[in-house]
Each structure stands twice: as structure tokens, then as C-alpha cells.
C-alpha positions in Angstrom: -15.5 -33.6 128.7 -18.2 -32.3 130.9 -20.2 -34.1 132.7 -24.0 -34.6 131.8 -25.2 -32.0 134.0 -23.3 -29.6 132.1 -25.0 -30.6 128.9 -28.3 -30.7 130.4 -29.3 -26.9 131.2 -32.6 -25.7 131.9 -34.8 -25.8 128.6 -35.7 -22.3 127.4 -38.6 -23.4 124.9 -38.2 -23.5 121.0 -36.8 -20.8 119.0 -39.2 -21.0 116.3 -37.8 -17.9 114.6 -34.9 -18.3 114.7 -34.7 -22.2 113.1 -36.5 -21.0 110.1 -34.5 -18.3 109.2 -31.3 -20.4 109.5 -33.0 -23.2 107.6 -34.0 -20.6 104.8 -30.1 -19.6 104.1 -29.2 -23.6 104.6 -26.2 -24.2 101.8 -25.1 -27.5 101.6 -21.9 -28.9 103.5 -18.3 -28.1 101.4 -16.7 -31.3 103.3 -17.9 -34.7 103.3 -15.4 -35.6 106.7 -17.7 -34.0 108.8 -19.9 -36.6 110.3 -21.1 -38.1 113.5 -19.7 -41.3 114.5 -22.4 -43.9 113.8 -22.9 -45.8 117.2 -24.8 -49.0 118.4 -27.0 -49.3 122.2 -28.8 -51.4 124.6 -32.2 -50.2 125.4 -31.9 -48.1 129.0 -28.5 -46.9 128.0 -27.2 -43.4 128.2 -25.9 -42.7 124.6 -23.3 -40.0 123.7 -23.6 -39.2 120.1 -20.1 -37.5 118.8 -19.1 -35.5 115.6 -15.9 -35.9 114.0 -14.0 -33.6 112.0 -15.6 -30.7 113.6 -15.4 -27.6 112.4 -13.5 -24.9 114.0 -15.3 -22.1 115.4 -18.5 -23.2 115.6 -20.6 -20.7 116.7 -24.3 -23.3 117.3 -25.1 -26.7 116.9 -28.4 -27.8 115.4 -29.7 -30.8 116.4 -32.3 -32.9 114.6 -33.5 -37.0 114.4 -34.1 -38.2 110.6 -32.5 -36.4 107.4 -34.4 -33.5 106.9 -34.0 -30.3 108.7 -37.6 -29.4 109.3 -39.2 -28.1 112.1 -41.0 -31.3 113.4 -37.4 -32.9 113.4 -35.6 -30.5 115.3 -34.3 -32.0 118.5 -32.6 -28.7 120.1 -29.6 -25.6 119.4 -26.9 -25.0 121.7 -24.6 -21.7 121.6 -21.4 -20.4 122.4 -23.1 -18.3 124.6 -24.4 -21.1 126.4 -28.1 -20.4 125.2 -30.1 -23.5 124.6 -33.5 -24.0 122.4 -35.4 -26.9 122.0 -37.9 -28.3 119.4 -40.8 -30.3 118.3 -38.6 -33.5 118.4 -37.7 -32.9 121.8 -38.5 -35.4 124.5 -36.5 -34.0 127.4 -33.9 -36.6 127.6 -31.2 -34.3 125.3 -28.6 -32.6 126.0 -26.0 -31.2 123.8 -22.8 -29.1 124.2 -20.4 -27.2 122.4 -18.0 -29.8 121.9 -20.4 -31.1 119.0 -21.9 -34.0 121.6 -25.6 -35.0 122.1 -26.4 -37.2 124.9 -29.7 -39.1 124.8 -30.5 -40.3 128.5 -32.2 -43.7 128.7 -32.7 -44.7 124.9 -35.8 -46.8 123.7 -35.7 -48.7 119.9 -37.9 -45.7 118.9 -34.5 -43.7 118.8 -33.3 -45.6 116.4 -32.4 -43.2 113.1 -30.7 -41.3 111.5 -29.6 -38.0 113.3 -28.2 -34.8 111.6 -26.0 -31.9 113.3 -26.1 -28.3 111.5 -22.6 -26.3 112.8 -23.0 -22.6 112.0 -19.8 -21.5 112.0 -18.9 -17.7 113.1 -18.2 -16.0 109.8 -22.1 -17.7 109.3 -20.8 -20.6 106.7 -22.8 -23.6 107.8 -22.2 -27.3 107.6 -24.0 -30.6 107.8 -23.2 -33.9 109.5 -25.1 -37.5 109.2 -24.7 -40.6 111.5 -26.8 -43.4 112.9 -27.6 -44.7 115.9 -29.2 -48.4 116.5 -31.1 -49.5 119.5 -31.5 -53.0 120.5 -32.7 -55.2 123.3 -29.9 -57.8 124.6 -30.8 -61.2 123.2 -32.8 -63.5 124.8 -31.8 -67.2 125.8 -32.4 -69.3 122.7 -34.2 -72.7 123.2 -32.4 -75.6 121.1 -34.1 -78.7 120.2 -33.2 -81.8 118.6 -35.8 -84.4 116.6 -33.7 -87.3 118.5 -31.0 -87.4 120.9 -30.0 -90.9 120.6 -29.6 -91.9 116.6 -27.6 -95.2 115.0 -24.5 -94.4 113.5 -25.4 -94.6 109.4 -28.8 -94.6 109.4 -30.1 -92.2 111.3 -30.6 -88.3 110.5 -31.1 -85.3 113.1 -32.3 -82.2 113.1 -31.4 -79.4 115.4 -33.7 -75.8 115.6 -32.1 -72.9 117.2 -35.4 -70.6 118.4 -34.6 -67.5 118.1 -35.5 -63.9 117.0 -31.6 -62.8 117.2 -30.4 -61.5 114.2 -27.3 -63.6 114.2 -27.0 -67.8 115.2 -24.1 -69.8 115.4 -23.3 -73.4 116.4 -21.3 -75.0 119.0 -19.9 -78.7 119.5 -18.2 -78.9 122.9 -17.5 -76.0 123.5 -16.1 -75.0 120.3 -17.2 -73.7 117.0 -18.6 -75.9 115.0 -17.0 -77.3 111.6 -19.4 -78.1 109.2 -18.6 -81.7 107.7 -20.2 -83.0 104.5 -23.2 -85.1 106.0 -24.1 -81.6 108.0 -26.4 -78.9 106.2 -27.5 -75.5 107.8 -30.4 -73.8 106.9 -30.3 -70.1 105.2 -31.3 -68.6 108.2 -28.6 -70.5 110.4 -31.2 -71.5 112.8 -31.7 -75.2 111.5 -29.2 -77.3 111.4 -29.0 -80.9 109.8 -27.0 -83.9 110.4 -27.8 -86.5 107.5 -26.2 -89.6 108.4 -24.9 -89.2 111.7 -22.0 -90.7 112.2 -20.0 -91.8 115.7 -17.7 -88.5 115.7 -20.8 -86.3 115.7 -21.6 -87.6 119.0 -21.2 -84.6 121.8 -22.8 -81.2 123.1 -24.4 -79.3 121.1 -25.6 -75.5 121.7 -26.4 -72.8 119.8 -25.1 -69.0 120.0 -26.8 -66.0 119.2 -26.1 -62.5 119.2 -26.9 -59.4 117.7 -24.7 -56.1 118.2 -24.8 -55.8 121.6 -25.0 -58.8 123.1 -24.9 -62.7 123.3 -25.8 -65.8 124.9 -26.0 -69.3 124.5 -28.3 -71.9 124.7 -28.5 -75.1 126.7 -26.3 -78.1 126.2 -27.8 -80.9 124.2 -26.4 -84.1 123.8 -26.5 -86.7 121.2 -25.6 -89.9 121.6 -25.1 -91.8 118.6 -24.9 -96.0 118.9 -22.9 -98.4 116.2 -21.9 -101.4 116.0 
């Protein structure tokens, strides 16, 4: 595969022209495999969008963020001939090569979207390809607290809070997952949990995990302690 400086030459400026007339005679695509693998990035990342099923003989690739192939959303056009056009949706952190690949250099959550390819094909048939990439920030450190850390075995209740804006939260109990025993309720939003009456085996470390597709941490121990008699 070449590297990014192969993918990157010099901007030439949009080929206005020349994306209108190839919109005007846009057909739609005869295959549904084409498509460009959907993929999933940290903010700062260098991100290599592929296509799969390619078509053979592909003669320029279209590039554009969103659905639609208008002019506002046209990214840039590579060649076989190595000539290289860019467009409205252009920030300067594309490149794109022949090998249906479009790098996007240091990726913020405002590229998050849907992206389209256009292959015209040599004998001028034309084809379409959809995928979607998601942006995210690596999760932040969630903060777990407990209404009481010390409770009597059958009488007591506690509540646990996972703070949190990850999309995902799961519980730990030394160490381990979690089982979720009768007495114990979770809110819908996983981020609450509920221990109503506690009893001497739910005594130990509890954390808190969250993630979402990129990442994951977990939070501080807390421990209860849980007196009987």
C-alpha cells in the first residue's frame, strides 16, 4: 500500500466542471457489495477509509462526506492518471488513491458521517459505495460513589452511582464481573446500582467500568464493609 505521501499530492483546485457533468449522467450502482468498510476512531487519529469489492478498472474515484453527491459535499477525485481535484468539502487533511483508499489525517468528532465513493469505471459505467465512520474521545475516568460504605447485614440498603458520560457501564466486585443476585437492582442506564438488603457476601471492592468503542477505564476501588451479628 503506499504510504501517505503518495496519497497526498499537491492539490490542483476543484474541478467544478467536471463533477457536474459526471453527477448529471449519475445511474445508480448494479451491485449492492460494493461498499466501504464502516470504521470506528479516536479523536487525533490518522483514519484509512477502505472500499471493498472494488470494481475493476476503475478509471476515478469520487469522494464525498454525507449521502448526497452534491457539490458542497464533495471531498476530492483521484485518476488513473494521477490527477487530483478537490472540493467544497475539502479541509486539506485528504488524501485518496487508486487503490479505492481515503486517508483523513488527524480526525475531529465533526468527521463523524457517512461518506460515499463514486468509481467511474473505464467503459464510463459508474458505481456507488456507502460506509460510516465514528469519531470518539477515549473515556474519561468515572467517579463511583456509594450512599454508605459500612451497612448492617439485613437491614441496611446501598446505593452505588457510576458518573459517567460513556456510552457503556459495567460493574465490578473484586476484580471480576459482577453477578447480579436477587437483593441487587441496576438502573436502565447501568450507572446506578442498588443493593437492597445487603447481606455479608456482598461485602468487597466495588468499581465500575466504562467504555465506549474505542476505549475503557475503570474507576476507583470502593469498599463496603458490611457488619452482622
Amino acid at each position: 500500500m503506499a504510504g501517505i505521501g503518495d496519497t497526498l499530492p499537491a492539490p490542483m483546485g476543484p474541478d467544478k466542471k467536471g463533477t457536474i457533468f459526471l453527477l448529471a449522467f449519475w445511474i445508480p450502482p448494479t451491485t449492492a457489495q460494493f461498499a466501504i468498510d464502516s470504521t470506528n476512531a479516536a479523536e487525533g487519529d490518522i483514519v484509512i477509509l477502505r472500499t471493498r469489492n472494488t470494481p475493476p478498472n476503475v478509471a476515478r474515484f469520487m469522494w464525498y462526506r454525507g449521502e448526497k453527491t452534491i457539490s458542497k459535499n464533495f471531498i476530492l477525485y483521484v485518476t488513473h492518471l494521477r490527477r487530483y481535484r478537490t472540493g467544497s468539502a475539502y479541509s486539506g487533511r485528504e488524501g485518496a488513491n487508486l487503490k479505492g483508499i481515503l486517508i483523513i489525517k488527524n480526525v475531529t468528532l465533526k468527521d463523524t458521517g457517512i461518506y460515499t465513493v463514486v468509481a467511474v469505471l473505464r467503459n464510463s459505467k459508474i458505481e456507488a459505495a456507502f460506509g460510516q465512520l465514528s469519531v470518539y474521545r477515549p473515556v474519561s475516568v468515572p467517579t463511583l460513589l456509594a450512599s454508605i460504605t459500612t451497612a448492617t447485614e439485613k437491614k441496611d440498603a446501598v446505593v452505588m452511582t457510576c458518573k459517567t458520560n460513556a456510552s457503556s457501564t459495567n460493574w465490578l466486585f473484586n476484580a471480576e464481573s459482577l453477578r447480579l443476585r436477587k437483593r441487587m437492582k441496576l438502573s436502565e442506564d447501568h450507572r446506578t446500582l442498588t443493593i437492597d438488603p445487603v447481606r455479608r457476601q456482598d461485602a468487597g471492592n466495588y468499581q465500575c467500568k466504562v467504555s465506549n468503542p474505542i476505549s475503557s477505564i475503570e474507576s476507583a476501588l470502593v469498599k463496603l464493609d458490611v457488619k452482622y451479628c
